[in-house]
C-alpha positions, -999 to +999 in steps of 0.1 A: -797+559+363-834+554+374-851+577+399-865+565+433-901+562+419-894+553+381-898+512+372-870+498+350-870+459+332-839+444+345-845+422+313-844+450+289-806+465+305-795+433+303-803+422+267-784+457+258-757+446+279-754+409+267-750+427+228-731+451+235-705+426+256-709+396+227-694+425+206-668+433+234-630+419+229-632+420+265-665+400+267-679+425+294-703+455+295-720+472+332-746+497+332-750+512+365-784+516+378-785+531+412-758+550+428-727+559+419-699+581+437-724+602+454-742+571+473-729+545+493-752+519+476-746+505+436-765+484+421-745+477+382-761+455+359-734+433+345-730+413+316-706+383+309-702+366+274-695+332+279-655+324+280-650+357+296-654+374+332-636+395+360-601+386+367-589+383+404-600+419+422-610+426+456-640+440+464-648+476+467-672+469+500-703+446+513-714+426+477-738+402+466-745+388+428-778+378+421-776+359+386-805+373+365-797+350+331-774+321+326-741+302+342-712+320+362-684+304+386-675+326+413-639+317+427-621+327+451-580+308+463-598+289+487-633+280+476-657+284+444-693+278+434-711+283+406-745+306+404-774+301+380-801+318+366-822+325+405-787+322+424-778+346+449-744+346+460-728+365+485-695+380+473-665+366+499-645+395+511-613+386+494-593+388+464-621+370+439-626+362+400-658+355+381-659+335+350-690+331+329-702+300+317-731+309+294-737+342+285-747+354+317-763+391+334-760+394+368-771+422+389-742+433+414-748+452+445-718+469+468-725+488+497-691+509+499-665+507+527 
């Protein structure tokens, strides 16, 4: 977990995470960066190899996505769009999915309930 004063490469994290979830059977891999039980902020970089993703799960608090590399579809029973490389999406708050289109790293951020 960084510090409040180190620098991290967001690009670095998520190379790691895109090999170590090409290699997954579940197609996934997350390294938290900032907070954790103790804070109310998390900031979890997340990596999707493409044909996997996040089955239908309700969020954990306030979240957003920003999609730091490649091609996801964010879906909800009601609605879906589809983030690229730039995208920021705001995550709805109900009962969601993500699918990954690409190989994809995203950079998920919950503020806890």
């Amino acid at each position: 977990m960084v510090n409040p004063v180190d620098a991290i490469s967001l690009s670095e994290i998520g190379d790691e995470q895109v090999a170590v979830a090409t290699a997954a059977r579940a197609g996934r891999a997350a390294h938290t960066i900032y907070g954790g039980r103790e804070h109310a902020l998390r900031q979890t970089i997340l990596a999707l190899a493409k044909g996997h993703g996040l089955d239908d799960h309700e969020s954990p608090g306030e979240a957003t996505l920003l999609v730091l590399r490649g091609r996801i579809r964010l879906a909800t029973a009601t609605a879906n769009v589809e983030g690229v490389t730039g995208d920021y999406l705001v995550i709805p708050d109900e009962r969601h999915n993500v699918a990954a289109l690409a190989d994809s790293v995203l950079l998920l951020t919950v503020v806890a309930r």
